[in-house]
mmCIF file of the N, C-alpha and C atoms, coordinates in Angstrom:
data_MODEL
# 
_entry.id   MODEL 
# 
loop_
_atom_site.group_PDB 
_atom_site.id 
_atom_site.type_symbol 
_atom_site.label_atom_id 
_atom_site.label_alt_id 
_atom_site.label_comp_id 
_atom_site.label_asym_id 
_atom_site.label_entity_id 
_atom_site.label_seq_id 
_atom_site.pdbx_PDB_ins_code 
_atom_site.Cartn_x 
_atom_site.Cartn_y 
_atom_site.Cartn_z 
_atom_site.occupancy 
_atom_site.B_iso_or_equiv 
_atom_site.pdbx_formal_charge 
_atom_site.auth_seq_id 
_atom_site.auth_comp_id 
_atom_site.auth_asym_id 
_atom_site.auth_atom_id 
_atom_site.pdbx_PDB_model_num 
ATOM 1   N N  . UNK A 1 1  ? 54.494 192.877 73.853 1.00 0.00 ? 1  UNK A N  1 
ATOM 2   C CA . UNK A 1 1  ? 53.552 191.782 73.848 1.00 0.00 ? 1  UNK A CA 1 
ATOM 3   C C  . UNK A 1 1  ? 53.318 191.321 75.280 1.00 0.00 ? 1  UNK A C  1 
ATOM 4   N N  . UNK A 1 2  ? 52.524 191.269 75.554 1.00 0.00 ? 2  UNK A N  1 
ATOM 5   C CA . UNK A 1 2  ? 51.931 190.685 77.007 1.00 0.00 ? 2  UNK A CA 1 
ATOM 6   C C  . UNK A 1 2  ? 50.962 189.291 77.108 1.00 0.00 ? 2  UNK A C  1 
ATOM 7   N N  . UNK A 1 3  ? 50.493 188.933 78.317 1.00 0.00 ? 3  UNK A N  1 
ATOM 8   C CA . UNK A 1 3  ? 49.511 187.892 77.938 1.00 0.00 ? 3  UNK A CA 1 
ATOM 9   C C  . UNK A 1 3  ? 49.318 186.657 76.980 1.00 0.00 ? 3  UNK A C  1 
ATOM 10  N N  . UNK A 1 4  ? 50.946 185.913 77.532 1.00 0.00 ? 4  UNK A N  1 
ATOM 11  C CA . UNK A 1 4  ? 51.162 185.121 76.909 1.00 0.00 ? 4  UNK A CA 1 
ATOM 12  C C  . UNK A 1 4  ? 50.460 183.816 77.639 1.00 0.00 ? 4  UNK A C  1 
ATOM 13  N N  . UNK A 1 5  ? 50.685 183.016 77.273 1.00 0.00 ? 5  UNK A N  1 
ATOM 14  C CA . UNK A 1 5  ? 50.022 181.438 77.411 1.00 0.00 ? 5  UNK A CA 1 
ATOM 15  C C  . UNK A 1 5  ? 51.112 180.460 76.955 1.00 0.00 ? 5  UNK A C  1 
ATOM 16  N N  . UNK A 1 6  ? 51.687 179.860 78.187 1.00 0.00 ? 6  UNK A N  1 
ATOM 17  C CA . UNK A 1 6  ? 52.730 178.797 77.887 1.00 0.00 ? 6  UNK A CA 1 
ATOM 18  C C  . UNK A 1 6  ? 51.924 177.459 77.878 1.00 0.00 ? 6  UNK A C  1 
ATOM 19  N N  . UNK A 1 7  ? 52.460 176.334 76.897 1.00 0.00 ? 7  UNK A N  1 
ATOM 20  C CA . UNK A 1 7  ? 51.733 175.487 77.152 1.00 0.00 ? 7  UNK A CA 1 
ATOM 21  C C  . UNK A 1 7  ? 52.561 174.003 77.708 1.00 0.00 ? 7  UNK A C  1 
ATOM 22  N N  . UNK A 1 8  ? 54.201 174.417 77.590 1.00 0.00 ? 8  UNK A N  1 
ATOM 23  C CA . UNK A 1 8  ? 54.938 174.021 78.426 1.00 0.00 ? 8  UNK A CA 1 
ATOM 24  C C  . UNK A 1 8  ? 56.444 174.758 78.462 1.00 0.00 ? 8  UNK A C  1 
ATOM 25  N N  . UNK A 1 9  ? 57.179 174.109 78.671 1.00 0.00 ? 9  UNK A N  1 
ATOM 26  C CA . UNK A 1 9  ? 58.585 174.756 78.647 1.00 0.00 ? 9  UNK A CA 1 
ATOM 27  C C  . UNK A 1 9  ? 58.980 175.102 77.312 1.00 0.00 ? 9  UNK A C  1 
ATOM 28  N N  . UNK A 1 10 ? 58.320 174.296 76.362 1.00 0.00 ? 10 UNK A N  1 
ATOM 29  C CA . UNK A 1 10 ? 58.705 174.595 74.164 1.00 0.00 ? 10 UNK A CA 1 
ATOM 30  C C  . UNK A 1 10 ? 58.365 175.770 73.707 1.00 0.00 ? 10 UNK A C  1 
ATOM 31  N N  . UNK A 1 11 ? 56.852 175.957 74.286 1.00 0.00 ? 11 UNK A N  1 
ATOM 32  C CA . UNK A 1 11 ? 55.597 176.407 73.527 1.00 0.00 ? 11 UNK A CA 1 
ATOM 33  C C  . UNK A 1 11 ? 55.418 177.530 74.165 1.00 0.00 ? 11 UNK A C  1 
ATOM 34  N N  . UNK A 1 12 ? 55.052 178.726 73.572 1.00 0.00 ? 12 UNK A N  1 
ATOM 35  C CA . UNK A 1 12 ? 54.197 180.289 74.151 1.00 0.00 ? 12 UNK A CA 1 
ATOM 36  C C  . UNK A 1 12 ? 53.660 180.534 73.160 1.00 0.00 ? 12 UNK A C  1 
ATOM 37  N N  . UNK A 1 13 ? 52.520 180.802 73.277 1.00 0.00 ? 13 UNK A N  1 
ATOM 38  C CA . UNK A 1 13 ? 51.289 181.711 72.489 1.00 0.00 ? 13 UNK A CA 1 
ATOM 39  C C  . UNK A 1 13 ? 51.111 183.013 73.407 1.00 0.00 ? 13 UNK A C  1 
ATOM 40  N N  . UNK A 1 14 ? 50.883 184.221 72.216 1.00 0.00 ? 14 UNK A N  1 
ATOM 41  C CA . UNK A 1 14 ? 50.886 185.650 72.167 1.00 0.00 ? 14 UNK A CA 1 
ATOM 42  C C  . UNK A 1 14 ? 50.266 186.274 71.768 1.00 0.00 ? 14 UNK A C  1 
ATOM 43  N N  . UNK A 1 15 ? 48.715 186.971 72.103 1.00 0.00 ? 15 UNK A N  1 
ATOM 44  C CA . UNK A 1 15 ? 48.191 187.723 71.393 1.00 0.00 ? 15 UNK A CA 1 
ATOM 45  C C  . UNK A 1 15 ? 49.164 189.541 71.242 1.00 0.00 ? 15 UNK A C  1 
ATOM 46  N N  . UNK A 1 16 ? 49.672 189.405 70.488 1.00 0.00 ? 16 UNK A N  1 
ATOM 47  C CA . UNK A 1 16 ? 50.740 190.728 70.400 1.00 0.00 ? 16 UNK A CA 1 
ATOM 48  C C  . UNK A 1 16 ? 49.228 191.628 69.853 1.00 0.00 ? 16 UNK A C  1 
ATOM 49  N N  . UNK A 1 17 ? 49.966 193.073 70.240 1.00 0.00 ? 17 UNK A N  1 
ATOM 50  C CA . UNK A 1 17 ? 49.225 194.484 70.277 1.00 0.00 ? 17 UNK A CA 1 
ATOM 51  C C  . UNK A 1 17 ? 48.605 194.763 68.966 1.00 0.00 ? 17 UNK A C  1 
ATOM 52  N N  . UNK A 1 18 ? 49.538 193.976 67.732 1.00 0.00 ? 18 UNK A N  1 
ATOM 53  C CA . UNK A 1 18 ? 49.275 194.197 66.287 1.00 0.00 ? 18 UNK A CA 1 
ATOM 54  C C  . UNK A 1 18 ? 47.791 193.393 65.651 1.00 0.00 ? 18 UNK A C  1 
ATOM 55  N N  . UNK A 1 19 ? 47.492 192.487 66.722 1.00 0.00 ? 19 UNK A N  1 
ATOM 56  C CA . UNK A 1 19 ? 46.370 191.565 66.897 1.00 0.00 ? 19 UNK A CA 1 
ATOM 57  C C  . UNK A 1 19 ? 46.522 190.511 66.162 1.00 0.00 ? 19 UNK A C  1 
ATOM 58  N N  . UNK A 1 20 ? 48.007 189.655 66.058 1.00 0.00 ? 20 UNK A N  1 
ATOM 59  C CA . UNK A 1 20 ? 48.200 188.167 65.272 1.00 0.00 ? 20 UNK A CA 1 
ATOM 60  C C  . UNK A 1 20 ? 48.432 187.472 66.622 1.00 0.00 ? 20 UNK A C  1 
ATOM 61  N N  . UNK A 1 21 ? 48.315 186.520 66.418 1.00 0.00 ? 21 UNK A N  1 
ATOM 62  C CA . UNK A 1 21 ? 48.573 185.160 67.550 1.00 0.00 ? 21 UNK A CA 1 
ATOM 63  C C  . UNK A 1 21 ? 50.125 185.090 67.167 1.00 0.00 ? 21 UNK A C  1 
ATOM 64  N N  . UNK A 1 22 ? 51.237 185.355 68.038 1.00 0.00 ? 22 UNK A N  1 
ATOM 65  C CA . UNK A 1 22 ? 52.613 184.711 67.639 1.00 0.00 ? 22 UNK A CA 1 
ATOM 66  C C  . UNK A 1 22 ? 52.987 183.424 68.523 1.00 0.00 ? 22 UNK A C  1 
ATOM 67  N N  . UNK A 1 23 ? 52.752 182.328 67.767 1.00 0.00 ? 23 UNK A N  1 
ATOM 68  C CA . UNK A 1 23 ? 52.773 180.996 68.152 1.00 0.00 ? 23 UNK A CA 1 
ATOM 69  C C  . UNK A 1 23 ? 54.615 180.676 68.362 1.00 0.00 ? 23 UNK A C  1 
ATOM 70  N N  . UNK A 1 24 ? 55.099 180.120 69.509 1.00 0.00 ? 24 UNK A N  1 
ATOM 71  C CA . UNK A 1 24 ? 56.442 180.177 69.509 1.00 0.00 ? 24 UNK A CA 1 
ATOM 72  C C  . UNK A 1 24 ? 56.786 178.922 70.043 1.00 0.00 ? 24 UNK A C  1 
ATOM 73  N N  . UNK A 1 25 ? 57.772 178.032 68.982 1.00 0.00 ? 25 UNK A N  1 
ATOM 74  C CA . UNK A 1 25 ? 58.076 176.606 69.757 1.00 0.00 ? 25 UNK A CA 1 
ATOM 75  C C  . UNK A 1 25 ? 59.696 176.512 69.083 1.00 0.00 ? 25 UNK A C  1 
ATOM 76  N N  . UNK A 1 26 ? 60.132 176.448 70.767 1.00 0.00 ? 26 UNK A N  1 
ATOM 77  C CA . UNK A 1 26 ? 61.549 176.410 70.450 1.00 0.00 ? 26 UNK A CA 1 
ATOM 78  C C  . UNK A 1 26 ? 62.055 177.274 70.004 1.00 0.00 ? 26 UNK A C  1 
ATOM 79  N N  . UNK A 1 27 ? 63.114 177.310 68.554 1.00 0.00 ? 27 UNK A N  1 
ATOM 80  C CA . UNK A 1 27 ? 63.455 178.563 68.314 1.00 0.00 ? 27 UNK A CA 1 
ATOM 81  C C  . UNK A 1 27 ? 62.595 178.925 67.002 1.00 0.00 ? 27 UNK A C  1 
ATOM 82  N N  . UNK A 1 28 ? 61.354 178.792 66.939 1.00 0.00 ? 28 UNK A N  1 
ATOM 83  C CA . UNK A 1 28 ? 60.828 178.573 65.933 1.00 0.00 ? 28 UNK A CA 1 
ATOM 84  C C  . UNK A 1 28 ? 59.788 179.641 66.405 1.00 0.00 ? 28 UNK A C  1 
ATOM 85  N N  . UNK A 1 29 ? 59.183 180.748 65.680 1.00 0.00 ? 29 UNK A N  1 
ATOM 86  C CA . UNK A 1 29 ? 58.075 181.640 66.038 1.00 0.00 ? 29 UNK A CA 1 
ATOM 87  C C  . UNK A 1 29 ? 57.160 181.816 64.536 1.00 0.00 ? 29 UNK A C  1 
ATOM 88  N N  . UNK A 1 30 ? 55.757 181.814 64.432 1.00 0.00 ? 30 UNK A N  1 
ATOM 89  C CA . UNK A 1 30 ? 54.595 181.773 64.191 1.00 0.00 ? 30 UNK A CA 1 
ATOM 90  C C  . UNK A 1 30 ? 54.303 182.900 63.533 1.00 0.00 ? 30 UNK A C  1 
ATOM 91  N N  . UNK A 1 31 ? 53.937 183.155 62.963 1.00 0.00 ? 31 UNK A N  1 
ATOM 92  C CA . UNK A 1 31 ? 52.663 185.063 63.293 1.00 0.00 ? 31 UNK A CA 1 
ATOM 93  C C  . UNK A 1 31 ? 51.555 184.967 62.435 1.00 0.00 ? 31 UNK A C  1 
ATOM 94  N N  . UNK A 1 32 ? 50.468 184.732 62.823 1.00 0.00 ? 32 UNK A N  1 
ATOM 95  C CA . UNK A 1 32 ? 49.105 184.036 62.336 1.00 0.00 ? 32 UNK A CA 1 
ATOM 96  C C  . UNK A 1 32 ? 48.036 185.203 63.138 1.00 0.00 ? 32 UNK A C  1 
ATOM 97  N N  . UNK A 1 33 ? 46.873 184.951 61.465 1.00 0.00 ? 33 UNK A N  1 
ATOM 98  C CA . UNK A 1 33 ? 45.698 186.369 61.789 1.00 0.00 ? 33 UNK A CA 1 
ATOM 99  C C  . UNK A 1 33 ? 44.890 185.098 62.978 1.00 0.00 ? 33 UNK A C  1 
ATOM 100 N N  . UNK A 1 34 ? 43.556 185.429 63.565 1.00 0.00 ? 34 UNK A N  1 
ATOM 101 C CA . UNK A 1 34 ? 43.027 184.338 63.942 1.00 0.00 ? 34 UNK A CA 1 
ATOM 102 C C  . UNK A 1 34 ? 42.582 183.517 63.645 1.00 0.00 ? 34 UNK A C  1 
ATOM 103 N N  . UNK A 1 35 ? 42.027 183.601 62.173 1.00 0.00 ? 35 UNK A N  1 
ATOM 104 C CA . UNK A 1 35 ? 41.644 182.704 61.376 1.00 0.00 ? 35 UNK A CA 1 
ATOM 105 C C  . UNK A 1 35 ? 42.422 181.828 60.595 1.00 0.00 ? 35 UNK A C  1 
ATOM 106 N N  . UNK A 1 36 ? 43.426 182.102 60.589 1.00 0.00 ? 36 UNK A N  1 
ATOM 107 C CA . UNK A 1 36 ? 44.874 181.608 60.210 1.00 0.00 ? 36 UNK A CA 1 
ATOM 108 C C  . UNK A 1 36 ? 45.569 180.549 61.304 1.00 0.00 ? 36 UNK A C  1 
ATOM 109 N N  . UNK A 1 37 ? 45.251 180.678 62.614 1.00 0.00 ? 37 UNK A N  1 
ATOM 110 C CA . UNK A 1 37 ? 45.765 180.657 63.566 1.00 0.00 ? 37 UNK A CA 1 
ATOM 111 C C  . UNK A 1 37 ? 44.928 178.847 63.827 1.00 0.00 ? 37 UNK A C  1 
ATOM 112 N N  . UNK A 1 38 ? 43.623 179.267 63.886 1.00 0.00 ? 38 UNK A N  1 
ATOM 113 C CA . UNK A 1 38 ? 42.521 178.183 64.267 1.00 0.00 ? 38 UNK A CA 1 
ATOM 114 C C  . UNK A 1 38 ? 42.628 177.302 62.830 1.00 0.00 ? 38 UNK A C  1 
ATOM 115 N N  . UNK A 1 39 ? 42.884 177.333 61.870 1.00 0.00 ? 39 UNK A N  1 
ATOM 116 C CA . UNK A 1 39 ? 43.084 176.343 60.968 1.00 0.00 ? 39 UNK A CA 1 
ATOM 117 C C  . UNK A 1 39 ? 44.373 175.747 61.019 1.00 0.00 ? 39 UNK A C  1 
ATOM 118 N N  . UNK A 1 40 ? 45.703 176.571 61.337 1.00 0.00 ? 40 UNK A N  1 
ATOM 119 C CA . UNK A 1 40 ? 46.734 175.323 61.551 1.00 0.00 ? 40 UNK A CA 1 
ATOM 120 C C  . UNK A 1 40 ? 46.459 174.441 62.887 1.00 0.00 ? 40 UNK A C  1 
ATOM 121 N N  . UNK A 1 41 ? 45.708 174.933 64.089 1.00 0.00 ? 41 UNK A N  1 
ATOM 122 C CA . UNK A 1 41 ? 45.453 174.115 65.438 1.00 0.00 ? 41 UNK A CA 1 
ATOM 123 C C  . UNK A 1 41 ? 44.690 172.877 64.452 1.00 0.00 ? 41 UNK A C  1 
ATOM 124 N N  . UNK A 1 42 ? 43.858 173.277 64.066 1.00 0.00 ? 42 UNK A N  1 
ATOM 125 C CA . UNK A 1 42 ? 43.103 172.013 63.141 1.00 0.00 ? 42 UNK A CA 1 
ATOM 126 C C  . UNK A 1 42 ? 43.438 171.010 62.460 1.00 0.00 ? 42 UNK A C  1 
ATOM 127 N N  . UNK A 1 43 ? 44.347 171.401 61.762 1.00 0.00 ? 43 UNK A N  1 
ATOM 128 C CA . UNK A 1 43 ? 45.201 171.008 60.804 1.00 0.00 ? 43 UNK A CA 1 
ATOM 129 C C  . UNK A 1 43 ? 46.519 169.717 61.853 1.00 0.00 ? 43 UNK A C  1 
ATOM 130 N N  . UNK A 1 44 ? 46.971 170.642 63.078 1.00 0.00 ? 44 UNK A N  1 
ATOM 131 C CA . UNK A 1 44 ? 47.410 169.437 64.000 1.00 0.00 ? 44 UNK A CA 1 
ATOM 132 C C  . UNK A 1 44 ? 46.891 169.027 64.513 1.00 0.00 ? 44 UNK A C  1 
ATOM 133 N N  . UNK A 1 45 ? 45.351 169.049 64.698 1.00 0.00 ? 45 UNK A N  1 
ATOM 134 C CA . UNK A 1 45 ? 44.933 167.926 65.492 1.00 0.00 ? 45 UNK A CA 1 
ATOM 135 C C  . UNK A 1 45 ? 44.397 166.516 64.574 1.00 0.00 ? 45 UNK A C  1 
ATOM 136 N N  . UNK A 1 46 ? 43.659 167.123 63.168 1.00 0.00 ? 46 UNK A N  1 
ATOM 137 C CA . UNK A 1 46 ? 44.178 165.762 62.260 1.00 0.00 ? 46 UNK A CA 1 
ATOM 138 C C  . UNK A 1 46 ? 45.486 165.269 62.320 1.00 0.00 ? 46 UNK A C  1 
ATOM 139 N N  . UNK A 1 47 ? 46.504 165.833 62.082 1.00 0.00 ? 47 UNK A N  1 
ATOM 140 C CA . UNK A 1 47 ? 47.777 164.995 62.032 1.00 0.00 ? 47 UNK A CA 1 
ATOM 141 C C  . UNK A 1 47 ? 48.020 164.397 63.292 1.00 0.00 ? 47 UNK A C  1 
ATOM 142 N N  . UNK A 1 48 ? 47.561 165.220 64.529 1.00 0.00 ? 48 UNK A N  1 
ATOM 143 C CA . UNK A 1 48 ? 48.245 163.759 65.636 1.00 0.00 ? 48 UNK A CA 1 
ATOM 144 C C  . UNK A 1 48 ? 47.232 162.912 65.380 1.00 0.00 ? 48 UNK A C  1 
ATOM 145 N N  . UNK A 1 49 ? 45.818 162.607 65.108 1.00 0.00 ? 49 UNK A N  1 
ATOM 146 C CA . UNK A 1 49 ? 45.060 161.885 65.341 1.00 0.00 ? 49 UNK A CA 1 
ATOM 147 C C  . UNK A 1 49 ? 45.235 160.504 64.298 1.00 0.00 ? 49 UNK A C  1 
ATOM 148 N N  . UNK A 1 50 ? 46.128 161.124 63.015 1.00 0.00 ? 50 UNK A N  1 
ATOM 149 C CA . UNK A 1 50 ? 46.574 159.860 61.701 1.00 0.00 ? 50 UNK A CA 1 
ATOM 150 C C  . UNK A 1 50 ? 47.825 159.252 62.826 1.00 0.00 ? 50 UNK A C  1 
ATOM 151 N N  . UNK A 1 51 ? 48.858 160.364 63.177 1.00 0.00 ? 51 UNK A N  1 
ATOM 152 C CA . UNK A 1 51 ? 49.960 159.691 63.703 1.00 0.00 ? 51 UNK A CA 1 
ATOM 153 C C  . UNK A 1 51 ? 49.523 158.637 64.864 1.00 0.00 ? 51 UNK A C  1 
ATOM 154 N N  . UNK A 1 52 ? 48.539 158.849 65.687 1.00 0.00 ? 52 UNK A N  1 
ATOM 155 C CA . UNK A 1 52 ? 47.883 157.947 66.765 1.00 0.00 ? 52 UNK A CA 1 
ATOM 156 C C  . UNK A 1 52 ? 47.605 157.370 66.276 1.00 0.00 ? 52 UNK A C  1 
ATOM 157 N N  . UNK A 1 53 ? 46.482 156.571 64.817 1.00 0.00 ? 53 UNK A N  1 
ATOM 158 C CA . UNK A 1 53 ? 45.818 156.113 64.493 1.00 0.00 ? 53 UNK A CA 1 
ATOM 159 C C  . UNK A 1 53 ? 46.886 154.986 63.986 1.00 0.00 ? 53 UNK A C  1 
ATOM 160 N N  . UNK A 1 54 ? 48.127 155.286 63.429 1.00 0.00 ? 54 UNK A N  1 
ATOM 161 C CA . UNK A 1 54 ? 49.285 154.491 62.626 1.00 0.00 ? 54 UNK A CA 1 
ATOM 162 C C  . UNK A 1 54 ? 49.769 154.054 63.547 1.00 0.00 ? 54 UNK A C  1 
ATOM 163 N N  . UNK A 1 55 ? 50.387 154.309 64.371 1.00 0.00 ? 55 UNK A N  1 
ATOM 164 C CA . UNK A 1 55 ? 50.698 153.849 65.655 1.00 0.00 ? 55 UNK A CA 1 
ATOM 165 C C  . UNK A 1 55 ? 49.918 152.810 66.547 1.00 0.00 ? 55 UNK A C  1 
ATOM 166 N N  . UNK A 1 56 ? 48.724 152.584 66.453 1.00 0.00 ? 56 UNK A N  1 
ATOM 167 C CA . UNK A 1 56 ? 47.505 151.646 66.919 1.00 0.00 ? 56 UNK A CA 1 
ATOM 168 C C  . UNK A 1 56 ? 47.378 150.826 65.647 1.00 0.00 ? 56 UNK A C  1 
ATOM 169 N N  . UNK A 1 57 ? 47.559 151.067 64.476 1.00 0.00 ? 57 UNK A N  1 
ATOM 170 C CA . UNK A 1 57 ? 47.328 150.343 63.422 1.00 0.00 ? 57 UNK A CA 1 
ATOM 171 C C  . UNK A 1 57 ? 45.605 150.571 63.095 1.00 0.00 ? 57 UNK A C  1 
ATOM 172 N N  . UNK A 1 58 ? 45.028 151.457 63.292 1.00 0.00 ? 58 UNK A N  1 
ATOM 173 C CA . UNK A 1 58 ? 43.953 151.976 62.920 1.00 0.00 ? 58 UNK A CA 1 
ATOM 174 C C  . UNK A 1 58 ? 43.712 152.557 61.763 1.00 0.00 ? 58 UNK A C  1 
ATOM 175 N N  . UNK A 1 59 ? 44.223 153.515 61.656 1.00 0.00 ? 59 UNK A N  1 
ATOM 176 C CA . UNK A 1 59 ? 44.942 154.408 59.983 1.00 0.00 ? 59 UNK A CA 1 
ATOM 177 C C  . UNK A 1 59 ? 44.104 154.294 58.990 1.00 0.00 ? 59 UNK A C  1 
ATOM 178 N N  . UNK A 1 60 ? 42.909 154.987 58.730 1.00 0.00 ? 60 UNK A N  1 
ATOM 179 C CA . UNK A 1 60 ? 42.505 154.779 57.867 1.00 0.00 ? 60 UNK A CA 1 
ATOM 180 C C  . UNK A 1 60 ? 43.012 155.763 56.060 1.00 0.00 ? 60 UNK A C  1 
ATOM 181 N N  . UNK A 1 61 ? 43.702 155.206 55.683 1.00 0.00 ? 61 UNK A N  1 
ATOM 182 C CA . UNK A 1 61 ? 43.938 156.563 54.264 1.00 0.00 ? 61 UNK A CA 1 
ATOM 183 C C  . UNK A 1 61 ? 43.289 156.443 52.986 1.00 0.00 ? 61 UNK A C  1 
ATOM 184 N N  . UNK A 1 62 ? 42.645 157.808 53.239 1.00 0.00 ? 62 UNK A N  1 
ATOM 185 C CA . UNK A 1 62 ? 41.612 158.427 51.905 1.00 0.00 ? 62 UNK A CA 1 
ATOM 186 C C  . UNK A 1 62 ? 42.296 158.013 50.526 1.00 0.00 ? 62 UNK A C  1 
ATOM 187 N N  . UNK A 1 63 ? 43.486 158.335 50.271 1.00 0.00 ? 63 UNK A N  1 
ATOM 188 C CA . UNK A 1 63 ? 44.369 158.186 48.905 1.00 0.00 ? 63 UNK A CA 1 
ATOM 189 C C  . UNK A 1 63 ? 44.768 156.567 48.744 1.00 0.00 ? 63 UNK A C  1 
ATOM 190 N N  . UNK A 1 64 ? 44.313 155.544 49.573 1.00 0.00 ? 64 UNK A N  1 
ATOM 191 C CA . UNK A 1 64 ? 44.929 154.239 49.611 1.00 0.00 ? 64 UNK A CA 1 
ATOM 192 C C  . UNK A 1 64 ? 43.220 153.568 48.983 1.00 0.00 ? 64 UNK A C  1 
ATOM 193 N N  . UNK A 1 65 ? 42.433 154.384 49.521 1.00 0.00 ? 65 UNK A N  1 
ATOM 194 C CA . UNK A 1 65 ? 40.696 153.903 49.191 1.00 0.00 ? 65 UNK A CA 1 
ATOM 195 C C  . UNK A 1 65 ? 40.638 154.362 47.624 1.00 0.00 ? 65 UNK A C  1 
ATOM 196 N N  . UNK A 1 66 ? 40.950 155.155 47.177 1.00 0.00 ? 66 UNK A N  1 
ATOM 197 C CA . UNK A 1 66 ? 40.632 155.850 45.870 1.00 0.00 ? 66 UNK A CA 1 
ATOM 198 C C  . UNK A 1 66 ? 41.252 154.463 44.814 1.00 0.00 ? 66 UNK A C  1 
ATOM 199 N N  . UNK A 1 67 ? 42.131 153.643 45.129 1.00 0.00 ? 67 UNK A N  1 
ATOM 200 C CA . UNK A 1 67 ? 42.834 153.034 44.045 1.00 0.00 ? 67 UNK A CA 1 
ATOM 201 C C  . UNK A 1 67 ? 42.127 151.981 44.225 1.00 0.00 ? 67 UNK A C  1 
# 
């Protein structure tokens, strides 16, 4: 695997030869197609944006509106 991308001392992303993204944090490693790959990035950037939002007391929740 070559052509990695650190994004600090935790984190390396890997396009390996097999063509999955192996996402690696800590002792924790990934192996995602690309489309697989771009929906969990998605997926955390809603969640930091609730965790920011709770934290500011902003927070709006979908399941708290329904009742």
């Amino acid at each position: 695997m070559d052509g990695a991308m650190h994004g600090d001392t935790r984190s390396k992303l890997v396009l390996c030869e097999c063509g999955k993204f192996h996402f690696t944090y800590r002792s924790m490693t990934l192996h995602f197609e690309r489309e697989e790959f771009f929906a969990f990035v998605g997926s955390l950037v809603r969640l930091g944006r609730l965790v920011k939002d709770s934290a500011n007391g902003t927070a709006h929740h979908p399941a708290a509106a329904q009742n």
